[in-house]
Structure formats: C-alpha cells, structure tokens
KEKOLKE-35021 format. One line per field, with one value per residue (C-alpha): residue number from 0; x, y, z. Coordinates in Angstrom, 2 decimals, always signed. Example, Ala and Ser with C-alpha at 12.3 -4.5 7.8 and 13.67 -1.06 7.14 Angstrom:
<pts>
n: c(0  1)
X: c(+12.30  +13.67)
Y: c(-4.50  -1.06)
Z: c(+7.80  +7.14)
</pts>
This chain:
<pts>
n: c(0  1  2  3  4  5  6  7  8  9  10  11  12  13  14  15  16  17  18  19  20  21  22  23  24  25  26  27  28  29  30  31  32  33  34  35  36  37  38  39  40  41  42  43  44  45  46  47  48  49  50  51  52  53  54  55  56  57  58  59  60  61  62  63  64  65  66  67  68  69  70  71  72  73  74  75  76  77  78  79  80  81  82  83  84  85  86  87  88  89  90  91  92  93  94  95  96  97  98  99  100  101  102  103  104  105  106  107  108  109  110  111  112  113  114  115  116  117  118  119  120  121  122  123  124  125  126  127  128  129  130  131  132  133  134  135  136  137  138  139  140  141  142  143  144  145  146  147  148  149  150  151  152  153  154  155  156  157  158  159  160  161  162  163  164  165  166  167  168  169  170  171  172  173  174  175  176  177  178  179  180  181  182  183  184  185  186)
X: c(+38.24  +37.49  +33.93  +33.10  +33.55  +31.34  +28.63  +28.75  +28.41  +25.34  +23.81  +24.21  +22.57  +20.10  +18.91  +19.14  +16.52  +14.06  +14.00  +13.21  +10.44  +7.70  +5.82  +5.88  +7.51  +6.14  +8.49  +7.51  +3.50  +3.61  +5.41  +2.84  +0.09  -3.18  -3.91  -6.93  -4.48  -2.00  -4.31  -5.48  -2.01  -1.30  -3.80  -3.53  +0.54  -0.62  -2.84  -0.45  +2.69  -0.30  -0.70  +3.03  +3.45  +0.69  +2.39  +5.96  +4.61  +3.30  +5.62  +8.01  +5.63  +5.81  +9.23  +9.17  +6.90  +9.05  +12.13  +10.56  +9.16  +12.39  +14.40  +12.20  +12.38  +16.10  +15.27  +17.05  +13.84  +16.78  +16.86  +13.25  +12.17  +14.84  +13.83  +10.41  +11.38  +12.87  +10.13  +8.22  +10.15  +9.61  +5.92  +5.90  +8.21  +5.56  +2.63  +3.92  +4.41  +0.79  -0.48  +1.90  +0.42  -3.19  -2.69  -1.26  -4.17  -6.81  -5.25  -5.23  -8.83  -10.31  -8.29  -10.84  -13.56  -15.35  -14.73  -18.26  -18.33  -14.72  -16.22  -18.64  -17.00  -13.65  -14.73  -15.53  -13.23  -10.54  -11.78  -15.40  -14.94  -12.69  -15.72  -17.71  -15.71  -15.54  -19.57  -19.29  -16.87  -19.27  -22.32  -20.68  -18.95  -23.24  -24.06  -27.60  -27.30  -30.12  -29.46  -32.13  -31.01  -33.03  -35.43  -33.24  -35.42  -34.15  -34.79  -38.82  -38.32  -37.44  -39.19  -35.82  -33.41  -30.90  -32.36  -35.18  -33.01  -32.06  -35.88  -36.89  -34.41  -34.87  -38.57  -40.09  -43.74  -43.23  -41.56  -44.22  -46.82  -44.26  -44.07  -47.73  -48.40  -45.91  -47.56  -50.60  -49.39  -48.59  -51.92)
Y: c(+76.74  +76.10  +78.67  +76.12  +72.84  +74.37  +75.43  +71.85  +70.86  +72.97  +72.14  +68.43  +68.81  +70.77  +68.16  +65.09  +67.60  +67.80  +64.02  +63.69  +66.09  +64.72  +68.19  +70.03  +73.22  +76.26  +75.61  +71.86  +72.66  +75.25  +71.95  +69.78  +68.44  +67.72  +64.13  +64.50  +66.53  +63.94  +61.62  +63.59  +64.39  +60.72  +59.60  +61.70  +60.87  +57.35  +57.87  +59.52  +56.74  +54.14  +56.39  +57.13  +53.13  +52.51  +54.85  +53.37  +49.50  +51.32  +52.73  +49.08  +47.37  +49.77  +49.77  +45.86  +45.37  +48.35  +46.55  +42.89  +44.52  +46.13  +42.83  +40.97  +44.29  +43.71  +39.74  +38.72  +36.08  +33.95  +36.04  +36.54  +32.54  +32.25  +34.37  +33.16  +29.76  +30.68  +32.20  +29.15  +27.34  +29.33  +29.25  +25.58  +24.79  +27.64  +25.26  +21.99  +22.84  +24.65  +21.20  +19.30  +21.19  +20.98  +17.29  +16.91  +19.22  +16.97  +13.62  +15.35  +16.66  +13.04  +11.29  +13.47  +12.03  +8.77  +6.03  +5.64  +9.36  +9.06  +7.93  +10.22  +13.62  +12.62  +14.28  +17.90  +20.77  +21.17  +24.47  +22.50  +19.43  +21.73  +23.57  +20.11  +18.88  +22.27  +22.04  +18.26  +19.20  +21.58  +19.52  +16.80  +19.25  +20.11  +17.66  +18.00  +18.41  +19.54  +23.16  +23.63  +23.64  +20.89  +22.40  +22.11  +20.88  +21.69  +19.47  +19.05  +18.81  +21.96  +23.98  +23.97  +24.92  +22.30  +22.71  +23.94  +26.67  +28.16  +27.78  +29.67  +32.30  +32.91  +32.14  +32.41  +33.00  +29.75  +28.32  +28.35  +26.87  +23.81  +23.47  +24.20  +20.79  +18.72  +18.85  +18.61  +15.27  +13.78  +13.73)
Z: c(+76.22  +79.65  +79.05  +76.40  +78.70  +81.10  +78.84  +77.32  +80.97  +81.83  +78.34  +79.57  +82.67  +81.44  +78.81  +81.51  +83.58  +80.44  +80.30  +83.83  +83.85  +80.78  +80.02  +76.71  +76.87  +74.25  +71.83  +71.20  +71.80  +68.68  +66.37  +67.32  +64.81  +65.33  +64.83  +62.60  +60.37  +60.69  +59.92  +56.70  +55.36  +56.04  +53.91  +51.08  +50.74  +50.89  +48.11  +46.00  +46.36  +45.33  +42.25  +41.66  +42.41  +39.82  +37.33  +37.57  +36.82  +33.72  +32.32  +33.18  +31.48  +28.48  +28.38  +28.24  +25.77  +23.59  +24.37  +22.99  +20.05  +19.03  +19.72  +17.21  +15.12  +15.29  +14.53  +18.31  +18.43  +20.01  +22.93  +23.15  +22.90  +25.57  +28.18  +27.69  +28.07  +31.51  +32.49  +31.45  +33.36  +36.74  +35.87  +35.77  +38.68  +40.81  +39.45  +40.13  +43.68  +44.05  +42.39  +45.48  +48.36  +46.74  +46.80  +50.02  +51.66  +49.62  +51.05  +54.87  +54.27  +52.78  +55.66  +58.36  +56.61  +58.00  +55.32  +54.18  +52.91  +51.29  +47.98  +47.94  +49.21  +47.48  +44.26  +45.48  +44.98  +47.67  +49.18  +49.13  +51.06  +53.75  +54.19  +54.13  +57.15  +58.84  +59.02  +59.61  +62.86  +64.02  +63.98  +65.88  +68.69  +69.50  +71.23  +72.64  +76.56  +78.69  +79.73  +82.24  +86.11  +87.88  +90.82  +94.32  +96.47  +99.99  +103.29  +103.29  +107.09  +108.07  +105.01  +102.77  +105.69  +107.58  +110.59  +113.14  +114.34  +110.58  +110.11  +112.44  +112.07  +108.59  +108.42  +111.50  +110.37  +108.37  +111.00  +113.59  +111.39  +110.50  +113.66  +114.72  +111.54  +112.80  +116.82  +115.00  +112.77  +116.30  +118.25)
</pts>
C-alpha cells in the first residue's frame, strides 16, 4: 500500500516537472502530424460530412414526399391540408415580418434623402436607393480642398534663417555675400 502512495507521489511530481519544462519528448514527436497532412485529412473529412449531409436531406425529403403520397393513398387529405395550412401559416407570419423590416428600412433610407429627391428616389427598389445614398454620402464627404503645401518662405533678411549668426553658421558662403549686398545697399 504504502509502495503504491509513493509511486502515485513520484508519478505526481514527475508530471508537475513536464509542465514546467515546454519541450517535446520522443514519445510525443513520433504522434505528431504534419500540418499540411492535417490540413489534407481535414479537408477531405470535411468534404465527405458535406456529402453524407447532402445525402441525409435526400433521403428526408424522400421519405416525406413517400409519407404524403401514402397519406392521400390512404385518403388522410385531412391531415395533409392541415399540416400544409400550418406551414402556410409560418410562411406568411415569416413574410409579413420581412415585408415590416423592408418598410421600416425604406422609410429610414427616404428620410436620408434631401426632400427635393424624395419624390423622385422614393420609387427605386430598397437595395437601390441604399446604394443611391451610399454614393450620395460619399460624394458629399469629398469636399475639394487644396492639397498642395504653400512655399515657406523663410526671413528674406537673413537668407531664410532667424538670424545673422544661424546664417552664417549654416551658410557661410551665402552669408558673406548677404552681407557683402547689404554694406553695399548702404553706401
């Protein structure tokens, strides 16, 4: 008993120690998969539960059809008018809400137009007049600015700089003959 307790004790530590330390031993690198095979077997299970899914809505929608056609073999037209009737039903409760929410979009959309276009836009499809006012919204967000960076014309003075002394460090040739016009300008 006690052998077991301490060889559930070592197995313990042991496995605390192999989630500390994050490399692969041999064991785990020799169950490993390449991705790209991954990847491959991946795809071609996905491909087959498409096909299997495809198959099974077959064969329900045999099976319905079989079962309707032996009801009205049987002359159960009762039962067949009725679940068509609630199906009917669903089918017009689903449509009279898409016919809501097309409304409600249509009033939201004509509201963005200016009231001028109203009468005329009012009568284009829903999906056309929201791409109307998507181009109308991006025409008016361009507005023409000037994109060019005006010239900076720096202190004519002292030949762009703030003052003699930057001048003349920074340009000194240019500096001198500023300097050289400006004695000249005063005779």
């Amino acid at each position: 008993m006690s052998n077991e307790s301490v060889n559930q004790d070592v197995k313990q530590e042991s496995v605390s120690d192999n989630d500390k330390n994050p490399t692969v031993n041999q064991d785990d690198k020799q169950n490993m998969i390449p991705q790209a095979r991954f990847n491959e077997l991946n795809k071609k299970k996905s491909s087959e539960i498409e096909e299997l899914t495809t198959q099974l809505n077959s064969y329900k929608a045999k099976e319905e059809a079989a079962r309707k056609k032996r009801l009205e073999e049987e002359g159960n037209f009762k039962q067949l008018i009725s679940e068509q009737e609630s199906e009917l039903s669903t089918l017009r409760t689903f449509k009279a809400d898409m016919d809501t929410k097309i409304a409600e979009k249509r009033e939201r959309l004509i509201k963005q137009l200016p009231e001028e276009q109203r009468a005329i836009y009012g009568e284009l499809s829903v999906d056309a007049l929201e791409q109307h006012i998507n181009m109308s919204n991006n025409n008016m967000n361009k507005v023409p600015t000037n994109t060019q960076q005006p010239k900076r014309v720096g202190n004519q003075e002292f030949g762009g700089y703030s003052s003699w002394i930057e001048f003349a460090q920074k340009d000194p040739a240019g500096a001198e003959k500023a300097i050289q016009q400006h004695n000249a300008g005063r005779r």
